[in-house]
C-alpha positions as CSV (number, residue, x, y, z in Angstrom):
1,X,-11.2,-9.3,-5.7
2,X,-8.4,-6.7,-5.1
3,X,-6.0,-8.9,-3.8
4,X,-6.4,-11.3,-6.8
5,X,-6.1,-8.5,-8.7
6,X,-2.7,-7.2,-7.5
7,X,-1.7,-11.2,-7.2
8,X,-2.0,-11.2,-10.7
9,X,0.0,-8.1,-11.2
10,X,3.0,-9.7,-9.4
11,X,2.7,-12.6,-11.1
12,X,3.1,-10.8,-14.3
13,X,6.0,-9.1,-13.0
14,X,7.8,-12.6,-12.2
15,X,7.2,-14.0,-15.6
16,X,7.6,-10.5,-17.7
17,X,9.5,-8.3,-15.4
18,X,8.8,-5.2,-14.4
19,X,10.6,-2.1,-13.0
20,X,8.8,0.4,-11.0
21,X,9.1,4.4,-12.1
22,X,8.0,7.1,-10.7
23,X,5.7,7.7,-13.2
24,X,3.8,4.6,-12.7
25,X,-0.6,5.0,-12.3
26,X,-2.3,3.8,-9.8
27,X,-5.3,2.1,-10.2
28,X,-8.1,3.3,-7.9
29,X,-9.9,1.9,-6.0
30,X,-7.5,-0.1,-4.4
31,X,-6.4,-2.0,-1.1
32,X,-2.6,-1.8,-1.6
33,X,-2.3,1.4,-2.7
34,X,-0.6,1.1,-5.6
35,X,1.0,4.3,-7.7
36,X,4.5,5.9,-8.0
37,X,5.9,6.5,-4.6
38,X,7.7,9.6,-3.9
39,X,11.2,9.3,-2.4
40,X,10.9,9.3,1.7
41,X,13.4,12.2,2.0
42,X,13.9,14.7,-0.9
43,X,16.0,17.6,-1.3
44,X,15.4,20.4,1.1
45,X,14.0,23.6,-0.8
46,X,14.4,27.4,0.7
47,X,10.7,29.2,0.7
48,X,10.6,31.8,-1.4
49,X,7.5,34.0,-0.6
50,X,5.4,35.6,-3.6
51,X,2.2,37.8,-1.7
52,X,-1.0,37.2,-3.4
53,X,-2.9,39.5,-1.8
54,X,-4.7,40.4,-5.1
55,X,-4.0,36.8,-6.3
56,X,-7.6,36.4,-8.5
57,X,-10.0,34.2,-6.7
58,X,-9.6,30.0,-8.3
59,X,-13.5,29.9,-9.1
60,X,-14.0,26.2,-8.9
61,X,-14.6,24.9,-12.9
62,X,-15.9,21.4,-11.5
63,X,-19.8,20.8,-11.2
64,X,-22.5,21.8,-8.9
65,X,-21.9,20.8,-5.1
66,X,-24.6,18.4,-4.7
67,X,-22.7,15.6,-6.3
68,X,-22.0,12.6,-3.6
69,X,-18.4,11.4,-3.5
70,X,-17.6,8.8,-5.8
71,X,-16.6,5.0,-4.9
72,X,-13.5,5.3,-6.4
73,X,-11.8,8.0,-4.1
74,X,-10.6,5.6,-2.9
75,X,-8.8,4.5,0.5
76,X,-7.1,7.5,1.4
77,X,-9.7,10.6,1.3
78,X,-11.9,9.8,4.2
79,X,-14.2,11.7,5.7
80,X,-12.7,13.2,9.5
81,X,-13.3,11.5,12.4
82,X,-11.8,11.6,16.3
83,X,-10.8,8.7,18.4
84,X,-14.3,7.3,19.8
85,X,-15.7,5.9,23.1
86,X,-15.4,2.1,23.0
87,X,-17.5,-0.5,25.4
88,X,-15.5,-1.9,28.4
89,X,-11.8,-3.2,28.6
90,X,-10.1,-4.2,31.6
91,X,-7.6,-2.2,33.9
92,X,-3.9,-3.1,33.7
93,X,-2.1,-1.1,36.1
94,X,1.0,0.6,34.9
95,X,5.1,-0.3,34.4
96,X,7.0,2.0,36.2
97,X,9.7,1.4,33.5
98,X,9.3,2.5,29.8
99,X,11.1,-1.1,28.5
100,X,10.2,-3.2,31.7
101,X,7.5,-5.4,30.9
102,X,4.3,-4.6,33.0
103,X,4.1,-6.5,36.5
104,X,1.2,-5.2,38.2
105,X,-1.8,-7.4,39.0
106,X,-4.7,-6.5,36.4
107,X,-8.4,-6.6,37.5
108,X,-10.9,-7.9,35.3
109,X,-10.6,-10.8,32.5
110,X,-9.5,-10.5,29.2
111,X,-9.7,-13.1,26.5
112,X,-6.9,-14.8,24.7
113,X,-5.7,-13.7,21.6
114,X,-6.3,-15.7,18.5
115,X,-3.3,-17.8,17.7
116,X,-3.6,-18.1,13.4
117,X,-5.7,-15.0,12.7
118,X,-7.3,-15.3,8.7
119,X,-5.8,-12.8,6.7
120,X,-8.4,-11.1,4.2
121,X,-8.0,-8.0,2.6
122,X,-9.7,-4.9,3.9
123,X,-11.9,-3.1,1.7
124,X,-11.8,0.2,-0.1
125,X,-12.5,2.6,2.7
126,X,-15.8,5.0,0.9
127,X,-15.9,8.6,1.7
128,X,-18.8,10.0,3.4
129,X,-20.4,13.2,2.8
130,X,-19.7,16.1,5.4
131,X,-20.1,19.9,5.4
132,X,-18.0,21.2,8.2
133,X,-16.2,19.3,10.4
134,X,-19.3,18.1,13.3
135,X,-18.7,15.8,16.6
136,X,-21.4,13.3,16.8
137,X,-21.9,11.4,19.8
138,X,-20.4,7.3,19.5
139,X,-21.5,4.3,19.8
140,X,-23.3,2.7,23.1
141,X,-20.6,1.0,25.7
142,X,-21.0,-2.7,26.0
143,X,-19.2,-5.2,28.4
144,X,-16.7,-6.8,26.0
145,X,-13.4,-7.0,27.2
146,X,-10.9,-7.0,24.9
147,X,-7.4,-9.0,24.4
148,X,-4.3,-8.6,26.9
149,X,-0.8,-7.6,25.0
150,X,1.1,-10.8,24.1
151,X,4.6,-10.1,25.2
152,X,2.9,-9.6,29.3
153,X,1.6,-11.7,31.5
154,X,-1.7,-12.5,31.7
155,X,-3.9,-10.8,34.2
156,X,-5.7,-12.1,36.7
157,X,-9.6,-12.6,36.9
158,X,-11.7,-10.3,39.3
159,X,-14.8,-11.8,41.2
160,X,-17.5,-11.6,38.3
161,X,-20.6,-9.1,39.6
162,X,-24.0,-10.4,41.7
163,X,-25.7,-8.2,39.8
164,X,-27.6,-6.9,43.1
165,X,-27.8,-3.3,43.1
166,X,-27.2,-1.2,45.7
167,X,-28.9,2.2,46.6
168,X,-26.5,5.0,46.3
169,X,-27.0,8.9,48.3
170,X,-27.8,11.5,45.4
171,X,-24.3,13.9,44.7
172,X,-24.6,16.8,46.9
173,X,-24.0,20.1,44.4
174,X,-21.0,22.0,46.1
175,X,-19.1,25.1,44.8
176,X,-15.5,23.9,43.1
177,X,-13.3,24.6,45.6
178,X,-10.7,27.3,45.3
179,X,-7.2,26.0,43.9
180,X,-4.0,26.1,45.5
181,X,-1.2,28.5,44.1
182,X,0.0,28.2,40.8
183,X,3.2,26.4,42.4
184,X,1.9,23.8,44.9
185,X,-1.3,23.3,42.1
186,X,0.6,22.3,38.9
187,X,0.1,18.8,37.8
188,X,3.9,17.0,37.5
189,X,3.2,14.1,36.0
190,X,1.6,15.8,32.4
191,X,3.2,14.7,29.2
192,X,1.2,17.3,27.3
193,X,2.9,20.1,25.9
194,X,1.2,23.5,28.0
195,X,1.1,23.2,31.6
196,X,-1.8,22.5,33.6
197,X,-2.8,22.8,37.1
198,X,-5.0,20.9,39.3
199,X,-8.1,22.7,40.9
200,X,-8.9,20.9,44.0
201,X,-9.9,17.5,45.6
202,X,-13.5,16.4,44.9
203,X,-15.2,13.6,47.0
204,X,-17.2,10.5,46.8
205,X,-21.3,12.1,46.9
206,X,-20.2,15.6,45.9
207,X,-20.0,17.4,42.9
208,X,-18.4,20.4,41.5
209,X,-19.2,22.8,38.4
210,X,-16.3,24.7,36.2
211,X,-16.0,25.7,32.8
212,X,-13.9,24.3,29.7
213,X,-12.9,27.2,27.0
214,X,-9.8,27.6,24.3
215,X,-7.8,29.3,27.6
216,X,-8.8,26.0,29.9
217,X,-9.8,23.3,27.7
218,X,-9.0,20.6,30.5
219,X,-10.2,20.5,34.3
220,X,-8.4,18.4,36.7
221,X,-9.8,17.5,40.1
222,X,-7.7,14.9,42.1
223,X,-9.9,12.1,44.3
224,X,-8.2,10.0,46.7
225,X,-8.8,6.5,46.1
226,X,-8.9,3.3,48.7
227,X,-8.2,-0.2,46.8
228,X,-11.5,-1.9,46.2
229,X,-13.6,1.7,45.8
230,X,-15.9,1.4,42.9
231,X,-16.7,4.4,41.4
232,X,-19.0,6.0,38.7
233,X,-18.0,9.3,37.2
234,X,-20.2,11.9,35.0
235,X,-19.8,15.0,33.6
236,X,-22.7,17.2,32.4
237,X,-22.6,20.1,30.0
238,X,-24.9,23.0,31.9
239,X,-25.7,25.4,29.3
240,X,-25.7,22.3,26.3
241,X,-22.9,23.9,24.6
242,X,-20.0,22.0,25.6
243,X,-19.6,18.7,24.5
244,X,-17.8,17.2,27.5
245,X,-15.4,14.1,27.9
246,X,-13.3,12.4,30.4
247,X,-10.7,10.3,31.6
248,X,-9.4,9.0,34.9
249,X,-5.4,9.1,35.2
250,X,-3.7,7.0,38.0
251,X,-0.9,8.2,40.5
252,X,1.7,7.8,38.5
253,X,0.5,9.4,35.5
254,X,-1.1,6.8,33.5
255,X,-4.5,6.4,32.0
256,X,-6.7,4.3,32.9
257,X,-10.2,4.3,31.7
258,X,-11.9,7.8,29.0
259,X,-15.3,8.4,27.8
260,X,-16.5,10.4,25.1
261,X,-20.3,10.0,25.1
262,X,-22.0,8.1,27.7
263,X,-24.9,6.7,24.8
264,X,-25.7,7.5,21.2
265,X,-28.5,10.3,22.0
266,X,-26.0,12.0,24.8
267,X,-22.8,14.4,24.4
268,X,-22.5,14.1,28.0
269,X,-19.5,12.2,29.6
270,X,-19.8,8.8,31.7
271,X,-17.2,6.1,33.6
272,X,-19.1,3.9,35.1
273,X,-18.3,0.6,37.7
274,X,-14.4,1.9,37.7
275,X,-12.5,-0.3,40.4
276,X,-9.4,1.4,42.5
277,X,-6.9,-1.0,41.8
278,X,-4.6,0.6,44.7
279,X,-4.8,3.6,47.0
280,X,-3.7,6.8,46.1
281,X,-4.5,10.2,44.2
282,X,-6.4,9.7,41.1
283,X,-6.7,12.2,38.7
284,X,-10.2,13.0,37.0
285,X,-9.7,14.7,33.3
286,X,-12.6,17.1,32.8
287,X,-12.3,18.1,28.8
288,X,-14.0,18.4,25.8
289,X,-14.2,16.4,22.4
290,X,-11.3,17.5,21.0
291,X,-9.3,18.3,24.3
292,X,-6.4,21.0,23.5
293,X,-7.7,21.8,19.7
294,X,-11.9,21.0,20.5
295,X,-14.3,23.9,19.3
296,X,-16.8,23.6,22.3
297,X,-17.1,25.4,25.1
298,X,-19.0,26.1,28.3
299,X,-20.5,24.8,31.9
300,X,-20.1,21.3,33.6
301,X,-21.2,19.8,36.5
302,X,-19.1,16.9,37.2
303,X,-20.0,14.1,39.9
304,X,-18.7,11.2,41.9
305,X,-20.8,8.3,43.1
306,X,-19.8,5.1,45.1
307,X,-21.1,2.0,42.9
308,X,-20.6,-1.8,43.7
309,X,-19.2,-5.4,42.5
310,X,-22.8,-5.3,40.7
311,X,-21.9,-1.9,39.0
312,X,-21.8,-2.5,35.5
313,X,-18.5,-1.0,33.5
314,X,-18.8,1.6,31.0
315,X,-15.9,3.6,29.1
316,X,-12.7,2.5,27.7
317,X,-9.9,1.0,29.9
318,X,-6.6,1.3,28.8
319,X,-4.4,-1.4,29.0
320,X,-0.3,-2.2,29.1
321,X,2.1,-2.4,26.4
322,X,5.8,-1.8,26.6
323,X,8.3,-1.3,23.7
324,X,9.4,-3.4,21.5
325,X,6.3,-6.0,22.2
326,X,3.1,-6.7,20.3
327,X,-0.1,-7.5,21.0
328,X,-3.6,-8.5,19.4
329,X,-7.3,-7.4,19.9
330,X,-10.4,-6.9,17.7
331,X,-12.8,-5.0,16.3
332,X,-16.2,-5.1,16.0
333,X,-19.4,-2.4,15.9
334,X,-20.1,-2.6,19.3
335,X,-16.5,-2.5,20.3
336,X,-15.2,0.4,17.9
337,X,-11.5,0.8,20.0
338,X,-9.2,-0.1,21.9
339,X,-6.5,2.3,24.5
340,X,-2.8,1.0,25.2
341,X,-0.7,3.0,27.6
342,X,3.2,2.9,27.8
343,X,6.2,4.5,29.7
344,X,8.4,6.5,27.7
345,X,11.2,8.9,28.1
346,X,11.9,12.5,26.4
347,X,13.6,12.1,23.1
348,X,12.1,8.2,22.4
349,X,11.8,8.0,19.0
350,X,8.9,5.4,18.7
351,X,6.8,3.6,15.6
352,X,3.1,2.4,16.0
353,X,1.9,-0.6,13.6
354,X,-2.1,-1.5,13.4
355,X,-2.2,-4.6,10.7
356,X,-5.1,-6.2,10.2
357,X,-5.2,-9.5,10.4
358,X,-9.0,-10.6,9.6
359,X,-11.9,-9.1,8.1
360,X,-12.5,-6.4,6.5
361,X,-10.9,-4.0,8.9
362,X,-9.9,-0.3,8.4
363,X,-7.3,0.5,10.6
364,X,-6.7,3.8,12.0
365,X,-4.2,4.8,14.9
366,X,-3.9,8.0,17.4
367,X,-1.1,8.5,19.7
368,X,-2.2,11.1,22.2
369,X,-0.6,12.6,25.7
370,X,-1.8,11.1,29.1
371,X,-4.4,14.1,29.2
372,X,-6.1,12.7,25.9
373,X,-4.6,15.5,23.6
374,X,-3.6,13.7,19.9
375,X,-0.2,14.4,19.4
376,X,-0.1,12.0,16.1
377,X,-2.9,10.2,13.7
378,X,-2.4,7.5,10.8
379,X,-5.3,5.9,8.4
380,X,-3.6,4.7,5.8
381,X,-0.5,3.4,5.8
382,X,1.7,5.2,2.9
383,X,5.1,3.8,3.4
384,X,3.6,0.1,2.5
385,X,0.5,1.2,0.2
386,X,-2.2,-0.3,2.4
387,X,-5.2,1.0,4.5
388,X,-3.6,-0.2,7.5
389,X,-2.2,2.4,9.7
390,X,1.4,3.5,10.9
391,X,3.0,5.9,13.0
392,X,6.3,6.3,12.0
393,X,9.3,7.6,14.1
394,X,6.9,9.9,16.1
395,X,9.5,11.8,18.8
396,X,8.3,12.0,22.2
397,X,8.7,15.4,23.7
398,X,8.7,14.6,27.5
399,X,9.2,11.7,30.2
400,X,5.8,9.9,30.9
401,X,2.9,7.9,30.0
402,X,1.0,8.1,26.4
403,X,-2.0,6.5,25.2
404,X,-2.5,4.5,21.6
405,X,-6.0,4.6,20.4
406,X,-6.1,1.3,17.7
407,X,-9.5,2.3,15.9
408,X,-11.2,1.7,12.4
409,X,-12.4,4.2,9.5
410,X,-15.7,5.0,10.7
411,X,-17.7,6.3,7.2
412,X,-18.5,2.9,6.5
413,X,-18.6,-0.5,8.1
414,X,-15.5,-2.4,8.9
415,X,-14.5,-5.0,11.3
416,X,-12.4,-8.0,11.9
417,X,-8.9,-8.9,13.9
418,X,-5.9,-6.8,14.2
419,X,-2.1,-6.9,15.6
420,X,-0.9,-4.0,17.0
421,X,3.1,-3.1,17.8
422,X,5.1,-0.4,19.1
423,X,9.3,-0.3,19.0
424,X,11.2,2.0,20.2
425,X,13.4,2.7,17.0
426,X,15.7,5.5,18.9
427,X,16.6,7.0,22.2
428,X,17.9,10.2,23.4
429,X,17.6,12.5,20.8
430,X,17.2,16.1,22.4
431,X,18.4,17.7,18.8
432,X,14.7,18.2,17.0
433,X,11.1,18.2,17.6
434,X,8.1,17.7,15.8
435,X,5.3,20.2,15.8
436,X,1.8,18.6,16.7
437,X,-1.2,18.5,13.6
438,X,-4.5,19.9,14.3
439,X,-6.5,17.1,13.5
440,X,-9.6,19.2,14.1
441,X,-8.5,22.2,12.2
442,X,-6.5,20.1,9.3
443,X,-9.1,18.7,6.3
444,X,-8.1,17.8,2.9
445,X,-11.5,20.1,0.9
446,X,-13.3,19.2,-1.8
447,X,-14.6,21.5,-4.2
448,X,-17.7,20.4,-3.7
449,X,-17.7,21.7,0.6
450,X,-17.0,18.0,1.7
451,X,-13.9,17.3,4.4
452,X,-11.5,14.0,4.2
453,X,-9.6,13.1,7.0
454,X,-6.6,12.0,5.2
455,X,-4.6,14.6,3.3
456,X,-4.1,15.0,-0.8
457,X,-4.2,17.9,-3.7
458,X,-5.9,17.5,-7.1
459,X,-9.5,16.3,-8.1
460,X,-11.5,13.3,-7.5
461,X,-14.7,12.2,-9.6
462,X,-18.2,13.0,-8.4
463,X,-21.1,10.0,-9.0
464,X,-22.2,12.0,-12.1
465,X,-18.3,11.7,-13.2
466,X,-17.3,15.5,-12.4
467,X,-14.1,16.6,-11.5
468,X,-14.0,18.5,-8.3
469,X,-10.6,19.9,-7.0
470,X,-9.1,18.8,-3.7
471,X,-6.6,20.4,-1.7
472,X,-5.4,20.1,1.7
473,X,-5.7,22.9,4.4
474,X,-3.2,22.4,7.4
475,X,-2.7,23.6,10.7
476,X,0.5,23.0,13.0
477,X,0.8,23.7,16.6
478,X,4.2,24.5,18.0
479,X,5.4,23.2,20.6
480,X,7.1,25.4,23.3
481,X,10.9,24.3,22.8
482,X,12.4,22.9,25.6
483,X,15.0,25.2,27.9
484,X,18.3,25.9,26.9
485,X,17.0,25.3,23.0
486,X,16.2,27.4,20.2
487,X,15.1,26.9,16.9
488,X,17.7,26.3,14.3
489,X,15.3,24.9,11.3
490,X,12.2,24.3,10.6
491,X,11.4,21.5,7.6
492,X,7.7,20.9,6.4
493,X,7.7,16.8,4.9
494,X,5.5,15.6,2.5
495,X,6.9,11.9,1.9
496,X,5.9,9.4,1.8
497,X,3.6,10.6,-0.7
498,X,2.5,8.9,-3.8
499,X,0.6,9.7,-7.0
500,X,-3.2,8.6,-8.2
501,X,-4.3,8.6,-11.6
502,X,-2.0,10.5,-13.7
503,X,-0.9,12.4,-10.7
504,X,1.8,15.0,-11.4
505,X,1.7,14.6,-15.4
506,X,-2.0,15.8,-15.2
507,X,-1.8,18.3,-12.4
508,X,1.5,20.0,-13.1
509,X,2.9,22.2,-10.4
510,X,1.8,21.4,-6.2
511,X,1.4,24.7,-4.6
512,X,2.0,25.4,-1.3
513,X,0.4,28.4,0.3
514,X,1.0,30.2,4.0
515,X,-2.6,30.8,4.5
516,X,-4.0,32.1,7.6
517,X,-7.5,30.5,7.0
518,X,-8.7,30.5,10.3
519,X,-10.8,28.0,12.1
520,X,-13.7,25.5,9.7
521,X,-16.0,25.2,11.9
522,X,-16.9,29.0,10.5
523,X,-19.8,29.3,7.8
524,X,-18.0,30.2,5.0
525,X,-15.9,29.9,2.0
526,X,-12.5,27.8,2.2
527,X,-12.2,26.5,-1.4
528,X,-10.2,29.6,-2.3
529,X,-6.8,31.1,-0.6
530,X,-7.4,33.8,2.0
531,X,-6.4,37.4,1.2
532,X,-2.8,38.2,2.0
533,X,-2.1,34.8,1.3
534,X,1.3,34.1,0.4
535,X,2.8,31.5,-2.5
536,X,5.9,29.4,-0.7
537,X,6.8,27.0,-3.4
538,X,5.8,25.4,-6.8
539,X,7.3,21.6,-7.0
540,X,6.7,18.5,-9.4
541,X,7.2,16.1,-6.5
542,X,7.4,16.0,-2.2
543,X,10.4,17.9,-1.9
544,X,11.0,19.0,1.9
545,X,10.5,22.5,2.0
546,X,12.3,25.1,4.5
547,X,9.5,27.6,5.9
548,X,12.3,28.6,9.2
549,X,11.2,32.0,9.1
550,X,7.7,31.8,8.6
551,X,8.1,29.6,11.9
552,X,10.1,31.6,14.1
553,X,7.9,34.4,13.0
554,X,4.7,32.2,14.2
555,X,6.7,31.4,17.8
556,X,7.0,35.2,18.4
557,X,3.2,35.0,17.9
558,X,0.6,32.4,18.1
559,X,2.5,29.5,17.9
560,X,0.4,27.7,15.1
561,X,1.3,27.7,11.5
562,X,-1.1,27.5,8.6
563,X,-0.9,25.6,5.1
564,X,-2.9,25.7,2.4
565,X,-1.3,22.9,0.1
566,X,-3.2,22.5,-3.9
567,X,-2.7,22.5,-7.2
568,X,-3.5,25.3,-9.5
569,X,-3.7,24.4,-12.7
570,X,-5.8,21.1,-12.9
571,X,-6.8,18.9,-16.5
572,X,-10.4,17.3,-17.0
573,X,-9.4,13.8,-18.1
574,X,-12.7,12.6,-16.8
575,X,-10.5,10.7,-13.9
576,X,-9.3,11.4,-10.1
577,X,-5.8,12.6,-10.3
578,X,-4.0,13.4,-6.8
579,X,-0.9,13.6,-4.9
580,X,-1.5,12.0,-1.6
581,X,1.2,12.7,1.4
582,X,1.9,12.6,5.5
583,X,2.4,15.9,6.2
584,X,5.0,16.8,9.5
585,X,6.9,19.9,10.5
586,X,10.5,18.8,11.9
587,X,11.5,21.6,14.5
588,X,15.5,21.5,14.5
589,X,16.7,22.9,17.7
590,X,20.2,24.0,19.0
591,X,21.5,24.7,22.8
């Protein structure tokens, strides 16, 4: 229905004409995303602080917060949700070359892309109601495996499984053992931005306990694996406040298989029937849901246990896919996503594509470190109006593997086909750096206590037909800047952006605040800025805006920056009006 419908519009613009302003309306809902688009790069503003410390409260005018979210917020205001734990893919050992197309021998089957997929228009995405941003456990891992990347060859077949279980010894419980010195223990091949360190070997049949908090959110044990070894892997939250996950990293730095939730009534972590493809030391990722940025914390116990040929898989392998290459898989309930790991090199500037290609499928797209942590997230695509999903010109700060996690918009149901591409668009740049979104600490608010993944700032319509403001709350981690750099600039972009409704006709002035908010998961009020807030900017349109000394001021402290980003002055027109953007701090450094 919506693709007739914008069909039709173009039409009409072939026989009529028609010249886009930027004062066009979008109509929501809507697949395509249609509206006045915001120029990509806009003049560069200086922030010009105004303190509000006894700024008077913005009491909400909208109506009472029990009203569900209406169908009509549309596509790009979706309720928050984290990269999940998909059934079974098969294990593609790495390149050892970010552009060299992979060479290694893969393990188990895959199945072969489809050649002509049907291309039918996704649906608009419906937002879900939500109080505070909560991790719920995923769905159940199942034995599908899922397509190998077109541009590589095709793996080879593994023997299939007899499917005649073998007894295995119980895990003896051991103390962790006691790491080696800070030097000799630090873990090399990271491409996450803090350092880490590796606590100690762990053994087939043993098991070791720890703890995961804000100062250690990730535990890494190193196993030494002989080609063939089948192994299953789980880690156990002691005192039930942790909520734990894992993933298994080969020797030369690339992931291979992660787990979230071993089954929809568990929290706990689980890789089961994963095959050594070659000897060496493996790297087991003890974390939590959330890794660097997660909220839980507490005791694990994490095992190891020798399976077989018959042990069934569980967890999601990663496979291959090298720049400038595509490749195709799908997505269905029982198979919610899919991991690709690459090769890159410090200063890559690289762009991620998910398209879909069939069904009604909501694309969403996660580029993370080889440890798991999310260094960049898409749901809909802004540059080309659509609910597919794009990560565009995404920097990467070091030398080594990262993972892309091609998912779906999880508030409602969505499947089908998709093709997935990443290019290298740039090499070598060493001049600038982008600072890394809090995805579990960033949530466009609604007036109404409900979170959206994706950001915007104005008001959306109820069910009963209420107004209820929106605005986004952002916070930025940054990066420690590489030796022999310093800051020279720091620019906060907005574009792409573009406008619903009557956008900024009926909304005026956007507002953006430096508002130390603190973290949501705490029971309390967020729909108002926080004492000793202070006013950076008022702007009719996604300007960039300059906030360098805010930022150097946040290095010499906690290193995060936060944004509260809204519009003040709102008009009841009995419709959604917003400004929806892609929010990124550019760090500009100098030697």
């Amino acid at each position: 229905m919506r693709r007739t419908s914008l069909l039709f519009v173009l039409v009409c613009c072939l026989v009529f004409g028609c010249t886009p302003t930027a004062t066009q309306v979008a109509i929501a809902p809507t697949d395509t995303l249609p509206g006045a688009v915001v120029p990509t790069r806009a003049p560069t503003m200086s922030a010009e602080t105004t303190d509000i410390a006894a700024l008077p409260s913005e009491t909400p005018t909208e109506a009472a917060a029990s009203a569900e979210p209406s169908n009509t917020y549309a596509p790009v205001t979706q309720l928050a949700n984290v990269p999940t734990d998909a059934p079974t893919h098969t294990v593609v050992p790495p390149t050892d070359s970010p552009t060299d197309e992979p060479t290694d021998t893969a393990a188990p089957p895959t199945d072969a892309p489809t050649d002509e997929p049907s291309a039918t228009p996704p649906p608009t995405s419906k937002p879900t109601e939500a109080t505070a941003p909560t991790d719920t456990p995923t769905d159940s891992p199942t034995n599908t495996p899922t397509d190998a990347p077109t541009d590589t060859p095709v793996p080879t077949d593994t023997p299939q499984p007899t499917h005649t279980p073998t007894d295995t010894p119980a895990p003896t419980n051991t103390p962790a053992p006691t790491a080696a010195s800070d030097n000799s223990s630090r873990y090399t091949d990271s491409t996450a931005f803090l350092p880490v360190s590796l606590e100690a070997e762990i053994a087939a049949f043993s098991a070791v306990t720890g703890t995961v908090d804000d100062a250690n959110p990730a535990r890494l044990y190193v196993y030494q694996g002989v080609a063939g070894e089948v192994l299953n892997i789980a880690m156990h939250s002691t005192d039930d406040s942790l909520d734990p996950s894992l993933l298994v990293i080969d020797p030369k730095g690339r992931e291979l298989v992660r787990n979230e939730d071993e089954s929809n009534d568990s929290f706990d972590a689980a890789i089961n029937g994963f095959q050594i493809a070659e000897s060496g030391a493996y790297v087991i990722v003890a974390t939590r849901y959330g890794q660097q940025f997660g909220f839980s914390s507490g005791g694990f116990e994490l095992t190891v246990t020798k399976g077989s040929g018959s042990t069934i898989p569980s967890g999601t392998f990663s496979r291959v896919i090298a720049y400038n290459s595509e490749t195709t898989g799908s997505i269905t309930h029982e198979l919610a996503s899919h991991v690709y790991s690459f090769r890159g090199s410090r200063g890559d500037v690289v762009s991620i594509q998910m398209t879909a290609e069939s069904g009604d499928l909501d694309a969403r797209l996660f580029l993370t470190d080889n440890l798991g942590n999310v260094l960049a997230y898409n749901d809909d695509d802004l540059v080309n109006l659509s609910i597919n999903s794009l990560i565009q010109n995404f920097i990467l700060p070091a030398s080594g593997y990262y993972s892309i996690i091609a998912s779906h918009y999880l508030g409602a149901p969505n499947s089908g086909d998709f093709r997935l591409s990443l290019t290298l668009e740039e090499s070598g740049v060493r001049d600038r750096l982008l600072a890394v979104l809090n995805l579990e600490n960033s949530r466009t608010l609604r007036a109404d206590g409900q979170y959206f993944s994706n950001y915007s700032a104005g008001d959306s319509l109820g069910e009963d037909g209420s107004e209820y403001r929106t605005e986004a709350l952002l916070t930025f981690f940054l990066p420690p800047l590489p030796e022999d750099t310093s800051l020279s600039s720091a620019v906060l972009e907005l574009a792409p952006c573009y406008e619903t409704g009557n956008g900024f006709a009926a909304l005026g002035a956007l507002t953006i605040y430096a508002d130390s908010y603190g973290l949501l998961n705490q029971n309390r009020d967020f729909t108002r800025p926080t004492g000793g807030s202070q006013i950076l900017t008022e702007a009719r349109g996604c300007d960039s805006l300059d906030i360098t000394d805010m930022t150097r001021n946040a290095y010499s402290g906690d290193s995060q920056i936060q944004l509260r980003i809204s519009f003040r002055d709102t008009t009841a027109n009995r419709q959604g009006d917003e400004i929806l953007f892609t929010p990124r701090l550019v760090l500009n450094l100098s030697e």
